[in-house]
C-alpha positions in Angstrom: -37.8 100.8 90.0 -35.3 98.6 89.4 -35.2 96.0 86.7 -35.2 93.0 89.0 -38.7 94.5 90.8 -40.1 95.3 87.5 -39.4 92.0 86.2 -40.7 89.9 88.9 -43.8 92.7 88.3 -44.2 91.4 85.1 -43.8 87.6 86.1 -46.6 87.9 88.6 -49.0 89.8 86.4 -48.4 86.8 83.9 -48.9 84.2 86.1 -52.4 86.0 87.0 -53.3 85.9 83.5 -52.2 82.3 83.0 -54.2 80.9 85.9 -56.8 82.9 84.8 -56.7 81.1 81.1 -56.3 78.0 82.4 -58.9 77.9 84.8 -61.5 79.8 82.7 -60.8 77.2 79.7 -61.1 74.1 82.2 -64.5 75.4 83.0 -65.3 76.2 79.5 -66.1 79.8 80.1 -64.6 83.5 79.1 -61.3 84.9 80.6 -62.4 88.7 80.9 -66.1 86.8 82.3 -63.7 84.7 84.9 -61.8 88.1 85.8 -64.4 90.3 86.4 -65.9 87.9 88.8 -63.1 87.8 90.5 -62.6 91.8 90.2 -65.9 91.5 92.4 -64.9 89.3 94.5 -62.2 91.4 95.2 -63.3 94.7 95.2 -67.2 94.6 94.7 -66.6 96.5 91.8 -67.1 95.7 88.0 -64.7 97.0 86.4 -61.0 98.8 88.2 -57.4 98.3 88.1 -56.0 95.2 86.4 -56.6 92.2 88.6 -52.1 91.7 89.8 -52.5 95.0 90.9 -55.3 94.1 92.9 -53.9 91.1 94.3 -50.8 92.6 94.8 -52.2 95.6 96.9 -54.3 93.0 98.8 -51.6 90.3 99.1 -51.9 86.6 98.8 -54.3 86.0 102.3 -56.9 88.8 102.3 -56.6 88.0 98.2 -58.1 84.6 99.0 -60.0 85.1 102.1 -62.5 87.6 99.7 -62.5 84.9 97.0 -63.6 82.4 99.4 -66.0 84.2 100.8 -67.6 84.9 97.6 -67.7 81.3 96.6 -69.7 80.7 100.2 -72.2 83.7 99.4 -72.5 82.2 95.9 -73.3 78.5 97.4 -75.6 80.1 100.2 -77.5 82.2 97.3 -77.1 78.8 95.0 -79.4 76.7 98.0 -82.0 79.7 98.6 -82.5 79.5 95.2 -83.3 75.8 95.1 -85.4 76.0 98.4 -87.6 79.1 97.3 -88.3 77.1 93.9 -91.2 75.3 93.4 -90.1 72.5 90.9 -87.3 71.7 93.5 -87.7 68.2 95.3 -85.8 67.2 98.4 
């Protein structure tokens, strides 16, 4: 590999982890609970290969076409939820 490759490796592996950080401290939760979500998202798998791997095996569209799907399946699951509970109130 050749030192250019490995460094722009490197560069996207950090920028995972960065966005990662930032967004799990925005929403006030974990960084390793905010990557394996995503790991599931990704994969539907707990635990694998480091998330820029994944994401670079993917590439950038299927990578968010999964991750947007999981957030409608979450939303979908989310309103069952609330319609299937007794104490909720239209």
């Amino acid at each position: 590999m050749k030192a250019e490759e490995k460094i722009r490796k490197e560069d996207e592996e950090n920028e995972v982890v960065t966005l990662m950080k930032e967004v799990a401290a925005e929403y006030g939760i974990k960084t390793r609970l905010l990557a394996g979500t995503i790991r599931y998202a990704l994969t539907g798998k707990e635990s694998g290969l480091p998330l820029h791997i994944i994401i670079e095996v993917l590439g950038r569209e299927k990578t968010l076409e999964r991750i947007y799907d999981f957030i409608t399946y979450l939303r979908i699951e989310d309103c069952k939820n609330k319609i299937f509970d007794p104490n909720f109130i239209l």
